[in-house]
N, C-alpha and C positions, 0 to 999 in steps of 0.2 A: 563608458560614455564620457568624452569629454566635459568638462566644467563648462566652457565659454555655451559647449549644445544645449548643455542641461539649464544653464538658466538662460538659452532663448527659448528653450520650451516654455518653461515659466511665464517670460514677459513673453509668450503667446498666449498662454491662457489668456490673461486679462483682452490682448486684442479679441479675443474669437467670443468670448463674452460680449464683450463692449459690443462689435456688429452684431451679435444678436439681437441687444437691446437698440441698437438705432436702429434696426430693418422692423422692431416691435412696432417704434414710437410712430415711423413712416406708413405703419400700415393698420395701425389701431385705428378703429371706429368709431370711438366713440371716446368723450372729453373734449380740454381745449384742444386743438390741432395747433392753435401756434406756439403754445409750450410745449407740445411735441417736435415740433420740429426745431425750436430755437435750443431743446437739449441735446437730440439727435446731432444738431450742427458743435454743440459743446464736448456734445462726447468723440468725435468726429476728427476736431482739432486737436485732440489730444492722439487718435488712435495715429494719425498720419503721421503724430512726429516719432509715438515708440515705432511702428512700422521701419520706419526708416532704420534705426537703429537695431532694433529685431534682427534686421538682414544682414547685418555688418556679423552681428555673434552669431549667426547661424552658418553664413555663407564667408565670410571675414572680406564683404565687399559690400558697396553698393551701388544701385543704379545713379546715373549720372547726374540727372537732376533731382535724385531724392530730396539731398539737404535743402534745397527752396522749397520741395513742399513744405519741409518740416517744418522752417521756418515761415510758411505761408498759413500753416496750422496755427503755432506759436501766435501769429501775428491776428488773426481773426477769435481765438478763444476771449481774448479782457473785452471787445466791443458784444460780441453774442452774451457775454455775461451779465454784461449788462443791462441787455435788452431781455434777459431770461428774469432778471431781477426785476424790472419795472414791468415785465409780465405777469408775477407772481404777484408781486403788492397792489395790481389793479389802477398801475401809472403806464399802461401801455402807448409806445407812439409810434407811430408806421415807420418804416425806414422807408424814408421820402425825402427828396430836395437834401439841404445841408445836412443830413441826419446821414448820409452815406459819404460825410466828411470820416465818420469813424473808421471808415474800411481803407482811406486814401493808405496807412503805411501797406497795406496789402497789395494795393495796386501799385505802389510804389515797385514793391518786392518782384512782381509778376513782369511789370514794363521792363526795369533795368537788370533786373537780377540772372533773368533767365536767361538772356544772352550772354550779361558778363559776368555770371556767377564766380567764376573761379580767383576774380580781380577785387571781389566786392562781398564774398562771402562775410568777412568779419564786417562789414558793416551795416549789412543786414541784420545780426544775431546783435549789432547796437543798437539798430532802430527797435527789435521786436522788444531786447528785453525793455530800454525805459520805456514804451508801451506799453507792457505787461505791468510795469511798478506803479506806471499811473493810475489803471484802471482798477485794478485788486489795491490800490490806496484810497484811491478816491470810494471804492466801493464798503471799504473798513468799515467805517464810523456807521455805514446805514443796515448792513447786514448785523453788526454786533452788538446793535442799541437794545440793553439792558431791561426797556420796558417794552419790549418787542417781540414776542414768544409765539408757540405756533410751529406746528409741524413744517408747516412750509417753510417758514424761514432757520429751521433747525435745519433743512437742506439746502439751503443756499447756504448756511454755514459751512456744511460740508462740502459744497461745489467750490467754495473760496478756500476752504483750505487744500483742498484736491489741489486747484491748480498751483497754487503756490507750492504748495511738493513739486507736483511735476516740475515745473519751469526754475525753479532750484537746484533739481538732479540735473537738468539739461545746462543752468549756467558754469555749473562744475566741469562738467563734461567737454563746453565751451573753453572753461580755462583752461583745461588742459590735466590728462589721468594718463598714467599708461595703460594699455588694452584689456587690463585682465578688470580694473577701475572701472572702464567706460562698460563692461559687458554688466557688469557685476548692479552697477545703477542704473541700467537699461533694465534688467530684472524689476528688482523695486520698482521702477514705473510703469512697468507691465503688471506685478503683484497691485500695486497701486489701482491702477487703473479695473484691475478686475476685482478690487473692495468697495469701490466707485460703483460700479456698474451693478454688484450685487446686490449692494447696500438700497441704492434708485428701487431696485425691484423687489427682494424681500423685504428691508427694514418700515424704508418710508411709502414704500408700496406707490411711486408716482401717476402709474397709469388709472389706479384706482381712487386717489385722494388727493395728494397735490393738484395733481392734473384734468381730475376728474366733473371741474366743475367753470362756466365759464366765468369766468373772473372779471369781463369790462359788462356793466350794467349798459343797455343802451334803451332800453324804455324809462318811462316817467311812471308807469305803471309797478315796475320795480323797485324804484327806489323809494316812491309813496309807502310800498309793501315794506322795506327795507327800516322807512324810518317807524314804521307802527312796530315793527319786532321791536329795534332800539328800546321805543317807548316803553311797552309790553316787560321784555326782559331784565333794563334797566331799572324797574319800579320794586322797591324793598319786600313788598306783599308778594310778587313771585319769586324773587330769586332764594328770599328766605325761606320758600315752601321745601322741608324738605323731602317731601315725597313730588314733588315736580319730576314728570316727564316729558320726554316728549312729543311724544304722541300727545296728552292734556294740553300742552301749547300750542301745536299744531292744529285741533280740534277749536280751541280759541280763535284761532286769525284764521280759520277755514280755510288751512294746506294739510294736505297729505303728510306724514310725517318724511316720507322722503323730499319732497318741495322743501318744507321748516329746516331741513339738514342741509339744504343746497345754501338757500336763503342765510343760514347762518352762517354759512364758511363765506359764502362773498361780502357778506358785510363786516366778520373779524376776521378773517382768515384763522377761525381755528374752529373745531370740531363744539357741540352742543356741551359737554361735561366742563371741558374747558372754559367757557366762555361762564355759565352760571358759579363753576368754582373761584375764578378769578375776582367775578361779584362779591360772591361774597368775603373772599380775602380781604378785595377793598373794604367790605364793609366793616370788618373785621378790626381793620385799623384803625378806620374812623372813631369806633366804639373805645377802642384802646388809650385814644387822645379824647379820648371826650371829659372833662374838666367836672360840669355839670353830673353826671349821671356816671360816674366811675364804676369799676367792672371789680366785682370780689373777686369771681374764682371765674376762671379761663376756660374751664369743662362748661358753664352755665354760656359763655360765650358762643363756644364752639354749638352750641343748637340753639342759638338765638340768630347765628349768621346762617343755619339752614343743614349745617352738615349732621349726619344719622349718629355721629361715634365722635368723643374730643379725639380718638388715635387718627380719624382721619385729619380733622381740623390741621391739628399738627402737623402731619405730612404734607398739606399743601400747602400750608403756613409756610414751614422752614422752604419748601420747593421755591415758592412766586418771593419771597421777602429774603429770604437767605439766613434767618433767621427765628428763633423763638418769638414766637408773642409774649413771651417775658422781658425775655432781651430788647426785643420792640421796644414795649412800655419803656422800662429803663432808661433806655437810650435817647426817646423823644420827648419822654415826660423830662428830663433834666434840662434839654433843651427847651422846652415850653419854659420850665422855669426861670428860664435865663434870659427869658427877653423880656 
């Protein structure tokens, strides 16, 4: 078998995945539907540009207007990202009036390109890329913010750096590879693309966790409910408890423990263990800087902040702080003394 066949088989895997998972997202019943489909649309953009490419190393041609889908794919993946993102954090806003300003390079690409594609190709593939640099730039600082944690946005982690592979391999490919080059990193975006697509489905499990809960509150009824958890879970006498479940919390604010599970992911985006362990991290520190009432030994700490075991303490300690609660102390109590 040829090399250039064998890895378009390859970068076919990842496509025949990928439409798997976007005919999943279009036809699942249940979750949010517009995170379904604003993924669906992301995974989509990407499938249409390896496609295009696919068929070069398979058949060593391609259809005529391929390259403007490609780069019609290209060109709508940085706006759907971002609209997948402010879907996820519960900043959701219709695409309405100036908000379908984000799609103009697209229309841009469709009005003039497809007729004069052959005259205008290179500047299209300039429009798409600094559109692509803006949006995964602009998108940087809010995806990777440090006090930001959460399943979900461990996946948007991964959707930002997905694409920035992708549209990397493709501006290479743009500058210019010999053939053996351009097949070879058509692969990779096809491997790529089906680590993407598997990872969505086994790792972070989207149709059953990310996605699986509505994320914009639109009753007053909810967020009364929303603020009495806060209240509830942010109070030291629960979060300390450390035989807290939750079912006992749920029994408390009179939900079902599946309701309390929903409830909590929309109001931090993160799962019940996460949210009471992070508490007590917090709390953790506070005790650490506490001047007044200073902390002997860090084992007596570790089940005063709630946790069963100090090996667990530890392990979410060094996870959420990046650090010892030794090193902690250390490092702020020196600082305390210095101002």
């Amino acid at each position: 078998m040829k090399p250039d066949v064998l890895l378009g088989i390859v970068s076919s895997a990842g496509l025949v995945h990928a439409a798997f998972l976007i005919g999943l997202l279009l036809h699942h019943p249940k979750g949010d539907r517009r995170a379904h489909v604003l993924l669906a649309l992301l995974l989509f953009s990407v499938l249409i540009r390896i496609a295009k490419s696919t068929t070069y190393a398979l058949f060593g041609f391609t259809p005529v207007y391929f390259p403007v889908l490609g780069l019609i794919g290209m060109s709508i993946s940085g706006p759907i990202l971002y609209y997948y993102f402010l879907r996820l954090n519960r900043q959701w806003r219709a695409i309405k009036g100036i908000a379908y300003l984000h799609f103009a390079p697209t229309v841009l690409l469709l009005v003039l390109f497809f007729p004069f594609f052959q005259d205008w190709i290179w500047w299209g593939y300039l429009i798409v890329i600094v559109q692509t640099v803006i949006y995964l730039g602009y998108l940087l600082p809010f995806i990777f913010k440090k006090d930001v944690r959460g399943i979900a946005n461990r996946w948007l982690q991964v959707c930002w750096g997905s694409l920035l592979g992708f549209w990397s391999i493709y501006l290479i490919q743009f500058i210019g590879i010999p053939d053996v080059g351009y097949i070879f990193t058509t692969a990779v975006a096809g491997a790529l693309l089906f680590i993407l697509s598997y990872l969505a489905v086994f790792r972070f499990e989207v149709l059953g966790k990310i996605h699986h809960y509505r994320l914009q509150q639109t009753h007053s009824s909810n967020n009364k409910l929303g603020r009495q958890l806060r209240q509830k879970l942010e109070s030291p006498e629960v979060f300390r408890n450390a035989d807290l479940t939750l079912a006992q919390l749920a029994q408390v604010l009179e939900l079902s423990p599946s309701q309390l599970s929903r409830l909590i992911q929309i109001e931090f985006g993160q799962s019940f263990p996460e949210v009471i362990n992070q508490l007590r991290i917090s709390y953790a520190q506070q005790r650490l800087l506490d001047q007044r009432q200073p902390i002997s030994k860090i084992e007596a700490l570790a089940y005063e902040s709630g946790f069963q075991s100090p090996s667990s303490f530890y392990a979410y300690f060094k996870k959420h702080v990046r650090m010892t609660p030794t090193e902690f102390r250390k490092k702020h109590s020196g600082e305390f003394l210095r101002r």
